[in-house]
KEVO-25632 format. One record per residue: x, y, z of N, C-alpha, C in turn; residue number from 1; residue in three letters. Coordinates in pm, whole numbers. Layout:
N
<guke n_px="X" n_py="Y" n_pz="Z" ca_px="X" ca_py="Y" ca_pz="Z" c_px="X" c_py="Y" c_pz="Z" nr="NUM" rest="ALA"/>
...
***
This chain:
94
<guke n_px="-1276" n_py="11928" n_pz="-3529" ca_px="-1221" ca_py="12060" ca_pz="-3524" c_px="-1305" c_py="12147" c_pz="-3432" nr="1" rest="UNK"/>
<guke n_px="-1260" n_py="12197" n_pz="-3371" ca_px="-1312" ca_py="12257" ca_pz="-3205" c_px="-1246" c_py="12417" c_pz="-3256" nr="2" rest="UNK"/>
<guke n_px="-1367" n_py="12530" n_pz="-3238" ca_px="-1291" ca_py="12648" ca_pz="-3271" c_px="-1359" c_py="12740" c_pz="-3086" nr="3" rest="UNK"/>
<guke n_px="-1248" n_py="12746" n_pz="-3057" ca_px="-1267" ca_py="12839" ca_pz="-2903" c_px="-1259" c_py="12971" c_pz="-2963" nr="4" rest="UNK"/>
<guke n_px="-1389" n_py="13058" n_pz="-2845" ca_px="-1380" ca_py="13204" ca_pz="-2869" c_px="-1311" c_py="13269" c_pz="-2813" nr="5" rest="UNK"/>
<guke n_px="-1321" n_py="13378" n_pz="-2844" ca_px="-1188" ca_py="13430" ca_pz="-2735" c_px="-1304" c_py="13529" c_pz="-2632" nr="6" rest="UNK"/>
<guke n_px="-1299" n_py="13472" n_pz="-2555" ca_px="-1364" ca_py="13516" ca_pz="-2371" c_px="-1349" c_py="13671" c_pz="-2369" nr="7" rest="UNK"/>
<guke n_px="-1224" n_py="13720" n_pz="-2388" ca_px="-1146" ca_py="13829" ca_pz="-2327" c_px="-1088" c_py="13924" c_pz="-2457" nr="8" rest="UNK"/>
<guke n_px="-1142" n_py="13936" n_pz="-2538" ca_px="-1068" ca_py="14011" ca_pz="-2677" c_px="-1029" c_py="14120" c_pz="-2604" nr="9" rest="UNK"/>
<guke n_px="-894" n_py="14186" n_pz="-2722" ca_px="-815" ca_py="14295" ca_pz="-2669" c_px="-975" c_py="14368" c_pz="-2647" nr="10" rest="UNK"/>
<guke n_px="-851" n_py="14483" n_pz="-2568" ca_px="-935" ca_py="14628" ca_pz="-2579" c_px="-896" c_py="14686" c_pz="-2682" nr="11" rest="UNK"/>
<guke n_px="-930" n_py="14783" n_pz="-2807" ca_px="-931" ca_py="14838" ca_pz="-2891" c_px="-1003" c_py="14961" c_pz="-2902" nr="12" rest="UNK"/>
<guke n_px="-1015" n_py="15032" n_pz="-2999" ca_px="-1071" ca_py="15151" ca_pz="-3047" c_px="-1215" c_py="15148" c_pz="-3072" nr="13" rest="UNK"/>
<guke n_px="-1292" n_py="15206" n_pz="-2983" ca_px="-1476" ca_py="15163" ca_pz="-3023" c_px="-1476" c_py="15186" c_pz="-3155" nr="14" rest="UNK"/>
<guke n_px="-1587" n_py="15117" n_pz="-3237" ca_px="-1620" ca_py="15136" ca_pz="-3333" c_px="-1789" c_py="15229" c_pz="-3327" nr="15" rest="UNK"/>
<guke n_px="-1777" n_py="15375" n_pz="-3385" ca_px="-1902" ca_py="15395" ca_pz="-3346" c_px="-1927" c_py="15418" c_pz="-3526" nr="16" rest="UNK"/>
<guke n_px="-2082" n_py="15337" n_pz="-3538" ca_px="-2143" ca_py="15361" ca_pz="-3661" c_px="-2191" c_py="15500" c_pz="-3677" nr="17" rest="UNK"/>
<guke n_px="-2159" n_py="15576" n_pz="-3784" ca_px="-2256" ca_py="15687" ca_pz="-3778" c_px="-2329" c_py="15698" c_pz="-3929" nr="18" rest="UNK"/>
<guke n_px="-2516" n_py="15707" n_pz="-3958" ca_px="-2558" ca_py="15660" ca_pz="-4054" c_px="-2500" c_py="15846" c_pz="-4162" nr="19" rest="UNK"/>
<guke n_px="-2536" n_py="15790" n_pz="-4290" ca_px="-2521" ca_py="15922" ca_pz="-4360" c_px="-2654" c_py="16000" c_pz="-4336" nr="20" rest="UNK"/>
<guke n_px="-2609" n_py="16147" n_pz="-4413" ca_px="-2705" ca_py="16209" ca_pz="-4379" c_px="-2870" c_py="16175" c_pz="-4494" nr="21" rest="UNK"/>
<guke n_px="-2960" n_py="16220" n_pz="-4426" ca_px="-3079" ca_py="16266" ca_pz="-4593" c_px="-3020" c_py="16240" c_pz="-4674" nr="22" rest="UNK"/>
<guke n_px="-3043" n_py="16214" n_pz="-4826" ca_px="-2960" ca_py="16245" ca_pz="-4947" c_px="-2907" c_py="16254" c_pz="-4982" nr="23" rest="UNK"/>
<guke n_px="-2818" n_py="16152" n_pz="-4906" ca_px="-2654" ca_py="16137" ca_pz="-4979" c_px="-2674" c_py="16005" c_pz="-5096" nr="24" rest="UNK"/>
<guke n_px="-2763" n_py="15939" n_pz="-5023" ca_px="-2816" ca_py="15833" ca_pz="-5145" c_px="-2907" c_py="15891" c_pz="-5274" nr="25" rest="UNK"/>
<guke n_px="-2982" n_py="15970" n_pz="-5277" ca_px="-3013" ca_py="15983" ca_pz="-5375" c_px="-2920" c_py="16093" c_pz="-5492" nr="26" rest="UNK"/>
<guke n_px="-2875" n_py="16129" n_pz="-5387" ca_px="-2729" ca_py="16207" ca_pz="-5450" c_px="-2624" c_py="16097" c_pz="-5578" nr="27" rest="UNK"/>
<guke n_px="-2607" n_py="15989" n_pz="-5488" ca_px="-2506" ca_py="15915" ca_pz="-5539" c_px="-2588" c_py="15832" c_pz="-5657" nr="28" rest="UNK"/>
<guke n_px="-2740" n_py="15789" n_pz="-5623" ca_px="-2763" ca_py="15731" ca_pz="-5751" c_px="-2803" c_py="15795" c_pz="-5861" nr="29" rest="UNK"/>
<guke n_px="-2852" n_py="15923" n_pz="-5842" ca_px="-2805" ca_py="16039" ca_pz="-5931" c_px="-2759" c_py="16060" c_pz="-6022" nr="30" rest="UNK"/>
<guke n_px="-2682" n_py="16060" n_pz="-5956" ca_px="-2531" ca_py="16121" ca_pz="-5984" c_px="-2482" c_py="15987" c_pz="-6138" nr="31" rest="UNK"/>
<guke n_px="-2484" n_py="15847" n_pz="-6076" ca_px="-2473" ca_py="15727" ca_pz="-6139" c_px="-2594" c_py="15740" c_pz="-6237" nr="32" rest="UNK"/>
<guke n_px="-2672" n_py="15741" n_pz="-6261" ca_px="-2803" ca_py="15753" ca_pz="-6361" c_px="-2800" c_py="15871" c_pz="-6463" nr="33" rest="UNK"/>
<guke n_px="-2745" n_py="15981" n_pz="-6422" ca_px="-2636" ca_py="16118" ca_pz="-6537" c_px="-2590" c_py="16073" c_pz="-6597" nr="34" rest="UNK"/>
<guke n_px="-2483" n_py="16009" n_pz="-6522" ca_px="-2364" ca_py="15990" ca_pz="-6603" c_px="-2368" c_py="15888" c_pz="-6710" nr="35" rest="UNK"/>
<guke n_px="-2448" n_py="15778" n_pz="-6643" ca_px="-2489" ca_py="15613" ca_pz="-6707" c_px="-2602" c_py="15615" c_pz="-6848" nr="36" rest="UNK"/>
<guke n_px="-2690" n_py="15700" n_pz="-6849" ca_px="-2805" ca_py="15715" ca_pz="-6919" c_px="-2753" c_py="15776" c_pz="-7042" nr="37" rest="UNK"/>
<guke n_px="-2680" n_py="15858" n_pz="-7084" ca_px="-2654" ca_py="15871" ca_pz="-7241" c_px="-2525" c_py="15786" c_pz="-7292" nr="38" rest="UNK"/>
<guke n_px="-2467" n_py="15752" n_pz="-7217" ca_px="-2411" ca_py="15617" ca_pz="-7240" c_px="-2466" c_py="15489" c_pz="-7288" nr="39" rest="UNK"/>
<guke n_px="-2552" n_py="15450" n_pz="-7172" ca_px="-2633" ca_py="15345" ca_pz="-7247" c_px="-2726" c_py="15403" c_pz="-7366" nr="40" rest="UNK"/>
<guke n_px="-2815" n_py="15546" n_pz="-7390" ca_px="-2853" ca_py="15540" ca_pz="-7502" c_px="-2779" c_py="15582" c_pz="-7639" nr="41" rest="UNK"/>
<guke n_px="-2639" n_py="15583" n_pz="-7598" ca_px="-2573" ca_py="15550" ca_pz="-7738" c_px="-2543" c_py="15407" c_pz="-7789" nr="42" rest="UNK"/>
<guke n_px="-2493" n_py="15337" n_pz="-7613" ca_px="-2456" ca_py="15175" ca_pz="-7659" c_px="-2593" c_py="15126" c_pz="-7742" nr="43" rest="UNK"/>
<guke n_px="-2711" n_py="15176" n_pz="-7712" ca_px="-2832" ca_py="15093" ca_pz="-7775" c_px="-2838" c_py="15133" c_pz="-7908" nr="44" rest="UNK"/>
<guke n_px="-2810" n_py="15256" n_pz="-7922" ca_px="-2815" ca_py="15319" ca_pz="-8085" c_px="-2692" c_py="15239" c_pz="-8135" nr="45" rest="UNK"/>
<guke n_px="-2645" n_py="15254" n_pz="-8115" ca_px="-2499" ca_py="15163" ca_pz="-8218" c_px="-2508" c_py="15031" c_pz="-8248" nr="46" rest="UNK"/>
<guke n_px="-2596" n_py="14983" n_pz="-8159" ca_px="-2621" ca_py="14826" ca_pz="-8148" c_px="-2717" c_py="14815" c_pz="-8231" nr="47" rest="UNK"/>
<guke n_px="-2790" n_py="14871" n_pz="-8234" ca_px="-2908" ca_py="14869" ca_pz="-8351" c_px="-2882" c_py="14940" c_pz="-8465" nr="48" rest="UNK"/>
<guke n_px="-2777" n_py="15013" n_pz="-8506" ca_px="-2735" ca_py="15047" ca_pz="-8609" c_px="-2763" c_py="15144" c_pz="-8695" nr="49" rest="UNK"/>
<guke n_px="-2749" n_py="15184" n_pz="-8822" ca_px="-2811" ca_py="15323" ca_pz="-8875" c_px="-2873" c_py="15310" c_pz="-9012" nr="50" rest="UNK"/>
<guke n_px="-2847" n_py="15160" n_pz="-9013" ca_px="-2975" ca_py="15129" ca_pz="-9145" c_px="-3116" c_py="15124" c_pz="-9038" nr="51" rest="UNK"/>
<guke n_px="-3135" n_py="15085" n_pz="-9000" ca_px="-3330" ca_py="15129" ca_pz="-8913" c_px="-3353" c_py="15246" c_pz="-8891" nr="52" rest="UNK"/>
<guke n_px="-3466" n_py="15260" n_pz="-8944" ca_px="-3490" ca_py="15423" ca_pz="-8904" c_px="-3625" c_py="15383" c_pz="-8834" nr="53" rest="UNK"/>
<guke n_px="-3627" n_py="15452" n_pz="-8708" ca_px="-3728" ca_py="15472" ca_pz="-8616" c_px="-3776" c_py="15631" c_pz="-8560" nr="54" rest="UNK"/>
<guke n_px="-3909" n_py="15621" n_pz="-8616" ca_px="-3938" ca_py="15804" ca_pz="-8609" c_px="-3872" c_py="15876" c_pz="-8703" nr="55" rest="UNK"/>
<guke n_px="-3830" n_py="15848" n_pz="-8819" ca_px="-3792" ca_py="15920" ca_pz="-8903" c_px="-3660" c_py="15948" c_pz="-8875" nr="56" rest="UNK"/>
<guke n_px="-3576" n_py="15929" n_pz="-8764" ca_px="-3433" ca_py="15911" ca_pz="-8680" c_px="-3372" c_py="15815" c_pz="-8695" nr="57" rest="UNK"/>
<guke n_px="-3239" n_py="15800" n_pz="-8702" ca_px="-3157" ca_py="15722" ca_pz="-8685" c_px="-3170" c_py="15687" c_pz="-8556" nr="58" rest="UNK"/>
<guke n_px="-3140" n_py="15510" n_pz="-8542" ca_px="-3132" ca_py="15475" ca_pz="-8388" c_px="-3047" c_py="15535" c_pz="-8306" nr="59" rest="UNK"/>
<guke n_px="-2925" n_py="15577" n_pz="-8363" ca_px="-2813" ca_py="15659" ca_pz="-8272" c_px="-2815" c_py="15783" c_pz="-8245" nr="60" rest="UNK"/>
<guke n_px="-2941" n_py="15862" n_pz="-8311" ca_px="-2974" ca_py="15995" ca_pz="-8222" c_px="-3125" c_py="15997" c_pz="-8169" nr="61" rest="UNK"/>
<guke n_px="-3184" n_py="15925" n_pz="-8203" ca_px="-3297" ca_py="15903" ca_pz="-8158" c_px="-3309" c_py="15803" c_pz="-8002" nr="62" rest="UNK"/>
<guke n_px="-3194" n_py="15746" n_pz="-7986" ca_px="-3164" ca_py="15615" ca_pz="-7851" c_px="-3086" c_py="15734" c_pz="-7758" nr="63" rest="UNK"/>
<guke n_px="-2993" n_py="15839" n_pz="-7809" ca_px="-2888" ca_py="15952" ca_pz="-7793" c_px="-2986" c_py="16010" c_pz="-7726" nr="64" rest="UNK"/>
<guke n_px="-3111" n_py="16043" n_pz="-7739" ca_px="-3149" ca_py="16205" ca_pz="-7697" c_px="-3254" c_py="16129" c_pz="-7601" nr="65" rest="UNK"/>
<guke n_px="-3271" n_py="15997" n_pz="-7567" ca_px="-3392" ca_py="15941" ca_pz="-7482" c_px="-3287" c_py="15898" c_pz="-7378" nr="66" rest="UNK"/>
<guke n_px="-3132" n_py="15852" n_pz="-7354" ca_px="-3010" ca_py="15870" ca_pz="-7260" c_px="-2977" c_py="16033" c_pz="-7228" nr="67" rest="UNK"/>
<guke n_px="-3008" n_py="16112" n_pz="-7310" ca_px="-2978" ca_py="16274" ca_pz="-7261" c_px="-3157" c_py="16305" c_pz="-7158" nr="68" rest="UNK"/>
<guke n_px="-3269" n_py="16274" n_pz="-7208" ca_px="-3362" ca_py="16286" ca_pz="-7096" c_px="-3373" c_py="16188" c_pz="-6958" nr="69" rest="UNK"/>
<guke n_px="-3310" n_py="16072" n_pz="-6984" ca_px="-3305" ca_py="15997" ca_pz="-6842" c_px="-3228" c_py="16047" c_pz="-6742" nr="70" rest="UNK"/>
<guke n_px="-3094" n_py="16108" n_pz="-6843" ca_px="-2960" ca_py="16185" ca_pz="-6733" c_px="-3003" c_py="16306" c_pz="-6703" nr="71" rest="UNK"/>
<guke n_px="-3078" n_py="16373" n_pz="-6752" ca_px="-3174" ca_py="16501" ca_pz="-6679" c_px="-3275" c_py="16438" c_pz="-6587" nr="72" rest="UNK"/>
<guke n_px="-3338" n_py="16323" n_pz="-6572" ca_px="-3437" ca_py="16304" ca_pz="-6490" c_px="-3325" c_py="16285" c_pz="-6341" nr="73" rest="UNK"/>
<guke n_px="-3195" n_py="16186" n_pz="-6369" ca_px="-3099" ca_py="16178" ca_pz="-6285" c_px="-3049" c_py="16283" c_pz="-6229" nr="74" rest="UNK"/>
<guke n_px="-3015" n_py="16414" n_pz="-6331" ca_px="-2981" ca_py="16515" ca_pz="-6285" c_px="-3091" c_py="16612" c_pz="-6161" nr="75" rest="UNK"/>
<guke n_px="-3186" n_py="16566" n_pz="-6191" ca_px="-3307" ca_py="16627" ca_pz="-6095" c_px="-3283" c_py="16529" c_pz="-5964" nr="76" rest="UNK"/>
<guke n_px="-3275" n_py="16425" n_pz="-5909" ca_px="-3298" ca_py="16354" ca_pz="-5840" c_px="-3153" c_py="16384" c_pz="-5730" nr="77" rest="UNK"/>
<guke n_px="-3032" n_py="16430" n_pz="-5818" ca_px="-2908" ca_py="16513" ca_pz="-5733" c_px="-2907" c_py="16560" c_pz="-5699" nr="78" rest="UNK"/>
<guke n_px="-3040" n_py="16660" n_pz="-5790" ca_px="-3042" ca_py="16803" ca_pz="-5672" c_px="-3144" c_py="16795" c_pz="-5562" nr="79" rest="UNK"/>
<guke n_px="-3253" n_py="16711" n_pz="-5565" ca_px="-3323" ca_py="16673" ca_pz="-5453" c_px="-3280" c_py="16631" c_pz="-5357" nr="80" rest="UNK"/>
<guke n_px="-3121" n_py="16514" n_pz="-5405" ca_px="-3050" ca_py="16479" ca_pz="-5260" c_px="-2960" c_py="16665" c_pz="-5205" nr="81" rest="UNK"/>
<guke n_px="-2932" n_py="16697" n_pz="-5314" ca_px="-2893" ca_py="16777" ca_pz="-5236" c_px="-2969" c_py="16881" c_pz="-5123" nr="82" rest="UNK"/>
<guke n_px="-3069" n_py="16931" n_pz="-5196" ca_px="-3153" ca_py="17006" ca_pz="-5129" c_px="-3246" c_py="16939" c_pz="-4989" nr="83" rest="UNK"/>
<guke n_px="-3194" n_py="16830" n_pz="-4977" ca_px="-3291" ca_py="16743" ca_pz="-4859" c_px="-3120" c_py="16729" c_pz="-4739" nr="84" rest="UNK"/>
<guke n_px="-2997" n_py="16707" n_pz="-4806" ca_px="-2899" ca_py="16722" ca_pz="-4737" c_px="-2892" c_py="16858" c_pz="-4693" nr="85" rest="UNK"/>
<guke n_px="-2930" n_py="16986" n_pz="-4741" ca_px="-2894" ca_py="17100" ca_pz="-4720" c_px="-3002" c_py="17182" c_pz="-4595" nr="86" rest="UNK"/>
<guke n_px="-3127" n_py="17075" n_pz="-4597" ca_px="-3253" ca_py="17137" ca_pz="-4541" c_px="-3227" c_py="17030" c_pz="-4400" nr="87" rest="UNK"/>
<guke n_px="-3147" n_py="16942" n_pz="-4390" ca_px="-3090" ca_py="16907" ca_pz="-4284" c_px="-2997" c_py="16911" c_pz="-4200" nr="88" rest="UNK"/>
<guke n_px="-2932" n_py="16983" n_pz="-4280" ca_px="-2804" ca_py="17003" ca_pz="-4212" c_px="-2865" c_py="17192" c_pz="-4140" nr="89" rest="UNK"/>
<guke n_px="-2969" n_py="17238" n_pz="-4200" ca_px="-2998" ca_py="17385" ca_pz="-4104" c_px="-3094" c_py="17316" c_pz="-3977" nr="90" rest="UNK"/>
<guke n_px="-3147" n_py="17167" n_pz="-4015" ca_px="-3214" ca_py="17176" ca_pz="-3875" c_px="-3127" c_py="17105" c_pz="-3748" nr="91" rest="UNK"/>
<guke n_px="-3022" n_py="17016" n_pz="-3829" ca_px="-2955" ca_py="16969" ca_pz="-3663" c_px="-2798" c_py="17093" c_pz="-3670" nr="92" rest="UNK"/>
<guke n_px="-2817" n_py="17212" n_pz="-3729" ca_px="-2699" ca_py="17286" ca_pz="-3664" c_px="-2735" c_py="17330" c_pz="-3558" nr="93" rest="UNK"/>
<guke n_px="-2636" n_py="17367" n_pz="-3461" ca_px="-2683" ca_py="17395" ca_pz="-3336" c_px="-2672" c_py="17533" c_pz="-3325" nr="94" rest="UNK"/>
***
C-alpha cells in the first residue's frame, strides 16, 4: 500500500493561530475548581456517612465547608485571571 502526497494542495483559507490572552487559563480552571470543590466535599461527606463524627461534625458538614473553602481558594484564582487579562489588555491597547 503506497500512500502519495498531494504535491499541490488546494489553495484555501490561511489558518492563522492566535494564542489566548494572560488569564484566560487560570480563569477557566477557576472557574472549574468553584464550581467542582463543594461538590466533591459533599460527594465525600455522604460517602462517609453521618454515623462518624469527625471534630465533633458530621462528615457531611464538616467535608461541606472544607469544598466551600477550596471553591473560595478557586474563586480567588478567577479573579487573578481576570485581573492579569484586564492589566493586559491596557498594555497592548493602542
Amino acid at each position: 500500500m503506497t500512500t502519495e502526497l498531494e504535491t499541490n494542495p488546494e489553495k484555501g483559507r490561511p489558518i492563522r493561530l492566535t494564542p489566548v490572552p494572560p488569564g484566560v487559563w487560570l480563569v477557566i480552571i477557576g472557574a472549574g475548581v468553584t464550581v467542582l470543590g463543594p461538590l466533591f466535599g459533599f460527594l465525600i461527606g455522604t460517602i462517609l456517612g453521618t454515623e462518624a463524627k469527625a471534630l465533633g461534625l458530621s462528615p457531611i458538614f464538616l467535608f461541606l465547608f472544607l469544598g466551600f473553602l477550596i471553591g473560595g481558594v478557586g474563586l480567588g484564582i478567577v479573579l487573578l485571571g481576570i485581573r492579569r487579562i484586564l492589566r493586559n489588555r491596557k498594555t497592548t491597547a493602542h
